[in-house]
NUKE-707603 format. One record per residue (C-alpha): residue in three letters; x, y, z. Coordinates in nm, 3 decimals, padded with zeros to 5 digits, always signed. Layout:
// residues N
> res, u, v, w
> ALA, X, Y, Z;
...
***
This chain:
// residues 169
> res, u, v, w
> UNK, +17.452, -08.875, +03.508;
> UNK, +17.674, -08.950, +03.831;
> UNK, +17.916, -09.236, +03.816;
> UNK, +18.069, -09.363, +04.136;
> UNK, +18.436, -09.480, +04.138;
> UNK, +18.577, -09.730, +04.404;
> UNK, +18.943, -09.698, +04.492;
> UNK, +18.913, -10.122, +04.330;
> UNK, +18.785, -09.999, +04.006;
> UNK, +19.096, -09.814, +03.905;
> UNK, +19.385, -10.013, +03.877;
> UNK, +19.699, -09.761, +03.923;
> UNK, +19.489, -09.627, +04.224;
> UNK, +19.436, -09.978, +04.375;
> UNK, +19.840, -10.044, +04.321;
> UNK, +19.976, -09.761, +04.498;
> UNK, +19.717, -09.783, +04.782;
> UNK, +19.851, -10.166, +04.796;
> UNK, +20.211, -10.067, +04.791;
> UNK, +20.167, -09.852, +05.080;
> UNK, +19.939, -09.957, +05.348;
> UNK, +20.038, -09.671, +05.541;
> UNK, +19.933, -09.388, +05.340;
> UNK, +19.577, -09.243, +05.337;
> UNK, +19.349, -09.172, +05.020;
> UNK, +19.375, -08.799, +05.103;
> UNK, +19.723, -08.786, +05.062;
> UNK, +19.701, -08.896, +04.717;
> UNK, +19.753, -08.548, +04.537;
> UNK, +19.561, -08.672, +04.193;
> UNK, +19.414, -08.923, +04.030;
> UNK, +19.517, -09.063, +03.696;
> UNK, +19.314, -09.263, +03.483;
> UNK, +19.441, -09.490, +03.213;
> UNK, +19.521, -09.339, +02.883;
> UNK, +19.210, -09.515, +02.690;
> UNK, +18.920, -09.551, +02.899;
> UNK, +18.654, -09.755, +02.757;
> UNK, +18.370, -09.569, +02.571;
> UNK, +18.009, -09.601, +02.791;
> UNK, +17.758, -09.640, +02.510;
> UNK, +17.370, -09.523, +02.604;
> UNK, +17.095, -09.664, +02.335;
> UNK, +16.786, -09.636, +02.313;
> UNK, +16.554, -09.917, +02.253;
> UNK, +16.333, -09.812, +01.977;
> UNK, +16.127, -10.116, +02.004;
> UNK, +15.987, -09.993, +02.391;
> UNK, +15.918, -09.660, +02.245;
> UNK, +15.576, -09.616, +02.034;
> UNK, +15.608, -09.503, +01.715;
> UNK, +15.560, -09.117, +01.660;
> UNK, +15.227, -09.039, +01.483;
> UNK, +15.128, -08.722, +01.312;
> UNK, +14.890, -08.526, +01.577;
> UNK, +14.632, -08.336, +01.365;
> UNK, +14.357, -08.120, +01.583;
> UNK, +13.995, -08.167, +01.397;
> UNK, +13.928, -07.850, +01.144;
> UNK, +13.716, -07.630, +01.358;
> UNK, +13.412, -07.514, +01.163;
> UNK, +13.356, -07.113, +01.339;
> UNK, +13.190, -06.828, +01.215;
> UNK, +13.435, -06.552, +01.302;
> UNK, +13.248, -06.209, +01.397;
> UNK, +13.392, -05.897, +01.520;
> UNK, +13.186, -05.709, +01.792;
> UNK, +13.238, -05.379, +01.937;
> UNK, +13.219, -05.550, +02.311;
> UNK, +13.130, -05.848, +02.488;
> UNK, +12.902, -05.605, +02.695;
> UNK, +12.685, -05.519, +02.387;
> UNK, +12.679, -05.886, +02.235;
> UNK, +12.557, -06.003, +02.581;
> UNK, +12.300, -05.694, +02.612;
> UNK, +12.178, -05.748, +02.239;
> UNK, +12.146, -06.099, +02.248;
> UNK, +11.794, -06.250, +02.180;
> UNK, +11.922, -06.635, +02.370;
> UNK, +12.179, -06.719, +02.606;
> UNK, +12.517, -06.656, +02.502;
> UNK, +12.741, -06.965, +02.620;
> UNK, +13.148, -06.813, +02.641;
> UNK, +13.434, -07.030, +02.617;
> UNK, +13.734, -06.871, +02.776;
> UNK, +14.030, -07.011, +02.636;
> UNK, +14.390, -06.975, +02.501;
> UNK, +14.585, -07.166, +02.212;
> UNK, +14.833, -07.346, +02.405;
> UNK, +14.551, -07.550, +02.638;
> UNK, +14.509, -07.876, +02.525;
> UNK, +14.204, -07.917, +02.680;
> UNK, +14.110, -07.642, +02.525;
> UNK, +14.182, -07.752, +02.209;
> UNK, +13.988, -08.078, +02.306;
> UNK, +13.698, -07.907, +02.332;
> UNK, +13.678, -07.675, +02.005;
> UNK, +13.505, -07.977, +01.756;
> UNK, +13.295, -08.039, +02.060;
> UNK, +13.138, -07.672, +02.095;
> UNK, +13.095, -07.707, +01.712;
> UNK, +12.852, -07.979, +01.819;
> UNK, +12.714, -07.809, +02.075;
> UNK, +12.659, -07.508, +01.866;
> UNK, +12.483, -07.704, +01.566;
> UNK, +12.273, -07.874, +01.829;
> UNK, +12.129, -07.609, +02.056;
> UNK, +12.151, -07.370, +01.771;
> UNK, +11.781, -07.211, +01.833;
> UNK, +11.824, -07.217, +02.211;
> UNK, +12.200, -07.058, +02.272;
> UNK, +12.489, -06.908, +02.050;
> UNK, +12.823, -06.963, +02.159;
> UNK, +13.114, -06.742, +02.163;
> UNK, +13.496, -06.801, +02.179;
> UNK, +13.686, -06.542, +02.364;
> UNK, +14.123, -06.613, +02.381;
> UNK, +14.199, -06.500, +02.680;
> UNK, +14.575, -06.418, +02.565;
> UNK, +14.385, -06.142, +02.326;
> UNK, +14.198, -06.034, +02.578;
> UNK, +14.336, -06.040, +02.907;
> UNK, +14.088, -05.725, +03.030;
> UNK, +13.779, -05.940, +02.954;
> UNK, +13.957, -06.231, +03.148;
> UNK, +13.997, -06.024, +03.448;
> UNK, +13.662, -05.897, +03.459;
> UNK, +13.553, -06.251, +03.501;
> UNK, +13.772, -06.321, +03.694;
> UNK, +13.903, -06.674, +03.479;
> UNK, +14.176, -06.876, +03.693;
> UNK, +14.162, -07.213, +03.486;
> UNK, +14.140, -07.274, +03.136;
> UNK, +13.882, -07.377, +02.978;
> UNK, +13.617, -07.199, +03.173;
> UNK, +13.219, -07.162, +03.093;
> UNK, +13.052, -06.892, +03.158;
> UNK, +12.627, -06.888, +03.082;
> UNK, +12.468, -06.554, +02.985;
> UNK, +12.102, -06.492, +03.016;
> UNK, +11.959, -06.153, +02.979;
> UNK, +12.343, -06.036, +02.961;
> UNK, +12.415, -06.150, +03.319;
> UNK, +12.597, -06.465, +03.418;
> UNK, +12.371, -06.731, +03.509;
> UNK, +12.582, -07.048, +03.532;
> UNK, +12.987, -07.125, +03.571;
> UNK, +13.208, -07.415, +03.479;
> UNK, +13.554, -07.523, +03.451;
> UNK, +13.720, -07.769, +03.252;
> UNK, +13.645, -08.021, +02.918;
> UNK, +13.318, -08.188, +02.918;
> UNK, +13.197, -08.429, +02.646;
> UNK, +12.914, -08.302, +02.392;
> UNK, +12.626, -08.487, +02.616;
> UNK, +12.781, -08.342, +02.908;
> UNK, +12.781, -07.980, +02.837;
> UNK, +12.438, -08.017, +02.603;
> UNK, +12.290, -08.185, +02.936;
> UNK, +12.416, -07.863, +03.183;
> UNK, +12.324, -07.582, +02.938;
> UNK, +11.979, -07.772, +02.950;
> UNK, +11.967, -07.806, +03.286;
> UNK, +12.084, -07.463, +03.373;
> UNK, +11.864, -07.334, +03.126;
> UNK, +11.561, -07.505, +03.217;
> UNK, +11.523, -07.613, +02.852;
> UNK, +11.438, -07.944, +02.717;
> UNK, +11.550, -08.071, +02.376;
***
C-alpha cells in the first residue's frame, strides 16, 4: 500500500516551511514525524464476503485396471475406446470425472472409457501431442478417429461420441 504525504499533512514540516519562506523542501535534511502517529486500521467486512462452504468433488465410481500399454488396450479393444487426458490439479477436469461415470454407464455396450493422468504419463501425452487439459481423444480400430478439448455436459459428449461414431442410442 502507498500513502502520499503533503508537506500540509505534517505539522512540524508545515511550521518550518512557514517560518522560512525562503528555504526549499530539498534543503530540508529529514523528516520527523510526531512521536505517536495514529494507528491506520484495515477491516474487513465480513458481511460483503460469502460465507466459506465445504467444497466436496462427487465420489468417482472407476474401475481401476492396469494394462501393459495404451497401444495394446487400443489394438485389443472389441469398441471404441474414448481417453480422457487429464491431470489432478484441472478443475475442469475434475468437473468432468462424475460426468464420464455417466457417460460410461450409458454407452456402456457401444464404448469403454479410459482415464490416462497426464502427470503419470507424460510419454503418452507427448505422443498425442495434448496442449490443453481436458482433452478427448476417440479410438476406433486402435486409431484416433475424433478429437476434443475441454468440459462438455453428459448430453454433450453422449451426443458427439454418437455422432462421431455413427451410432444411435
Amino acid at each position: 500500500m502507498a500513502i502520499s504525504v503533503s508537506a500540509s499533512t505534517i505539522p512540524s514540516l508545515n511550521r518550518q516551511i512557514s517560518a522560512n519562506h525562503s528555504s526549499k523542501l530539498s534543503t530540508l535534511s529529514s523528516l520527523q514525524f510526531p512521536v505517536h502517529f495514529p494507528r491506520i486500521l484495515i477491516s474487513t467486512n465480513k458481511a460483503l464476503s460469502s460465507p466459506s462452504r465445504p467444497r466436496f468433488l462427487p465420489r468417482v465410481e472407476a474401475k481401476k485396471e492396469t494394462f501393459s500399454s495404451l497401444d495394446d488396450l487400443l489394438e485389443n479393444s472389441d469398441r471404441p475406446v474414448l481417453v480422457d487426458f487429464y491431470a489432478t490439479w484441472c478443475g475442469p477436469c475434475q468437473f468432468m470425472a462424475p460426468i464420464l461415470n455417466e457417460v460410461g454407464a450409458a454407452l456402456k455396450d457401444k464404448i469403454r472409457v479410459v482415464k490416462i493422468d497426464t502427470e503419470k504419463y507424460p510419454k503418452i501425452a507427448d505422443t498425442y501431442k495434448i496442449e490443453a487439459l481436458p482433452t478427448f481423444i476417440l479410438f476406433k480400430d486402435g486409431k484416433p478417429h475424433d478429437r476434443f478439448e475441454g468440459a462438455l455436459s453428459k448430453d454433450q459428449l453422449i451426443q458427439r461420441i454418437e455422432d462421431s461414431l455413427s451410432v444411435k442410442k
